[in-house]
N, C-alpha and C positions, 0 to 999 in steps of 0.2 A: 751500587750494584750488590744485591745480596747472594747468600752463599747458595739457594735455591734456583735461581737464574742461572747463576755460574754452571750450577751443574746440567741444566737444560741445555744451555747453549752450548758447550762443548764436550758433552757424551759421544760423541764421535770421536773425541782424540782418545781419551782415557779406556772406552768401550775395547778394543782389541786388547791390550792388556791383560784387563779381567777374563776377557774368556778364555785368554791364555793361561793366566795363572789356574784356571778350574781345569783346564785338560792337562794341563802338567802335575796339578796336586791329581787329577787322578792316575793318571800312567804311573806317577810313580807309585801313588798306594796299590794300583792292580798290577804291576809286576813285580814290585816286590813281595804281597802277597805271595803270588803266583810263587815264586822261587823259594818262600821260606818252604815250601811241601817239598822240593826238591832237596834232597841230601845229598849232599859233598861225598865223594870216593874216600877221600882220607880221614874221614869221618872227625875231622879236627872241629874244635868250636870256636865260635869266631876272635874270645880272648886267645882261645892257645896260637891260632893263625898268625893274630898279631904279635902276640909274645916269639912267633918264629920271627917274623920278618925286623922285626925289633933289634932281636938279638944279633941275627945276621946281619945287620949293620955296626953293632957295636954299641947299640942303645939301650943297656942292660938298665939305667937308671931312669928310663920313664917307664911309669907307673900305671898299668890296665887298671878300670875302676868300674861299677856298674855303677847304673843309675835306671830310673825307674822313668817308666814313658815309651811314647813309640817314635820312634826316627830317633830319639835325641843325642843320637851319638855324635862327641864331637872330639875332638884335640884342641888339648889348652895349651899355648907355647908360654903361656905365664906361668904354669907350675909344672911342665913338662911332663903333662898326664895325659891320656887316651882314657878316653868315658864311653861307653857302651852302653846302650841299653839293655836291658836283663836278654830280651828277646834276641839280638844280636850276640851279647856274649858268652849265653849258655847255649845259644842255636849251632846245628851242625848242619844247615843250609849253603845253599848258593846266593842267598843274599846274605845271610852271617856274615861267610869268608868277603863277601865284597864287600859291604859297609864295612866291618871291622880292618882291611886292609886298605882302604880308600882313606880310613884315618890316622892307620900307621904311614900313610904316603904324607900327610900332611907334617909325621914327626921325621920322615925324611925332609922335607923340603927344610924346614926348621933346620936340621944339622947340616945339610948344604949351602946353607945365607940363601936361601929363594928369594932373589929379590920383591916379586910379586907379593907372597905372605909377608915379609917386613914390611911392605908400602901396606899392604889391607890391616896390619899390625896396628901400624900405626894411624892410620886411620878410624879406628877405631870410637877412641873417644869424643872425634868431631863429628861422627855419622852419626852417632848417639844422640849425641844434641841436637843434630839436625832432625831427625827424626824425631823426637820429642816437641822440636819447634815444630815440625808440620801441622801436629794435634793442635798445638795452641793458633795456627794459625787461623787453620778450620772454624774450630772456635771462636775465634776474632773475628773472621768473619761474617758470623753470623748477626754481630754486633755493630761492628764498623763499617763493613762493606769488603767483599771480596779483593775488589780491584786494589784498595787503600794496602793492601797486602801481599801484592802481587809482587812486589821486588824483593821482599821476604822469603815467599816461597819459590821463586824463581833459585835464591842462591842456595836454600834447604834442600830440594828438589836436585839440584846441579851436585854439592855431596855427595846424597844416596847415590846418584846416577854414575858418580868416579869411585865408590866406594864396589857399587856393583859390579864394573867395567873390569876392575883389579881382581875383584874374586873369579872371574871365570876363566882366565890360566891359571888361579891357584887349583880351581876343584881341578880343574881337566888333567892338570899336571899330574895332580894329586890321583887321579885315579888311573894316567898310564903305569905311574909308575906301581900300583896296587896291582894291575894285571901284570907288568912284566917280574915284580917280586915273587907273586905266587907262580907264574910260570919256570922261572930260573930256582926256586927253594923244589918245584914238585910239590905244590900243594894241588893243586889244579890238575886237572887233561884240556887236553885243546879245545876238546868239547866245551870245556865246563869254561873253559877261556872266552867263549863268544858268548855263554850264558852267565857271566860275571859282566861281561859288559854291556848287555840289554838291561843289568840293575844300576849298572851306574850309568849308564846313558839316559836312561828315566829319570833317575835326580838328577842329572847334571843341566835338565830341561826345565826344572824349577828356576837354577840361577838364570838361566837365558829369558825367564820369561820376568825375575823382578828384573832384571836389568830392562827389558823392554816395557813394563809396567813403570818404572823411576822415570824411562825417559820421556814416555809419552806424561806425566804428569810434570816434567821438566817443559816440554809443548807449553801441555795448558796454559801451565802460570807464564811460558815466553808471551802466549798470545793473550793473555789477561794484561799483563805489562805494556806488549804493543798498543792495547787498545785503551787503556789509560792514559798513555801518553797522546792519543788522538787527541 
């Protein structure tokens, strides 16, 4: 069975995914768009934000950093750093404050033990690998036969899939806890409280839609394995 068949016969399972993942990479690029033209009351930028809510917990020793790119803001709990993109952490937007505080919630969950972020912590470097094995599978299969590969990509597949399952109480967490810091510091109004959350309710439909993209590709190879064994 090659890799060209494979994908005729089972576009159906994989199909919802993908057009998932295209409406959610766009929601989130046109609202958050949309909010960088909105300016913050407290006219703070999104490092100073986080360097508020930072401190206000006691976390004087992790390190705001910029980096260059769009979205690529993230929290490293291996060198307890917060990374900003330029746009986010010179911006004095409604989405500055929300990304940038959605990643200081990630250096909260850190100094709480968040269970969730220790298990995707540590998950880490076997997702990695699995993901790396999918490419070569694909690949494989071009050559050996899709099916010959099927219980391969089933257990690569099944990873990503517990890998994704675990990140989406980390972001969600991660982002209550972004609105109720800026709510309780006074960085925010109530207002700007429900417009901090239409930006991270658009990213946080990114993770909902790989975890739904992982599993249906977790399908596929079930039903390529089932059908090998026929």
């Amino acid at each position: 069975m090659n890799l060209a068949f494979i994908v005729l016969e089972y576009w159906w399972v994989i199909l919802p995914g993908i057009l998932l993942g295209f409406y959610a990479q766009m929601k989130v690029n046109s609202t958050y768009k949309h909010f960088t033209q909105v300016a913050c009351d407290s006219g703070l930028t999104g490092a100073q934000a986080a360097r508020e809510i930072l401190d206000r917990s006691g976390l004087h020793d992790v390190e705001i950093l910029e980096t260059g790119g769009h979205l690529s803001d993230h929290y490293d709990p291996t060198r307890r750093t917060l990374v900003l993109s330029s746009e986010n952490y010179h911006g004095r937007s409604i989405s500055a404050l929300g990304v940038a505080a959605h990643e200081a919630g990630h250096a909260l969950q850190h100094k709480d033990a968040y269970a969730p972020l220790h298990a995707r912590m540590a998950l880490v470097p076997v997702t990695q690998f699995a993901s790396t094995a999918t490419t070569w599978i694909f690949i494989g299969g071009m050559f050996m036969g899709m099916a010959k590969l099927a219980t391969f990509g089933l257990m690569a597949f099944a990873v990503i899939a517990l890998f994704q399952l675990i990140t989406l109480p980390v972001e969600f967490n991660a982002s209550s806890r972004a609105r109720r810091q800026l709510i309780q510091i006074g960085l925010i109004s109530d207002s700007e409280n429900r417009d901090v959350g239409r930006v991270l309710n658009a990213a946080a439909l990114t993770y909902v839609a790989a975890l739904v993209s992982s599993l249906l590709y977790l399908l596929q190879f079930a039903l390529m394995a089932a059908g090998n064994d026929e």
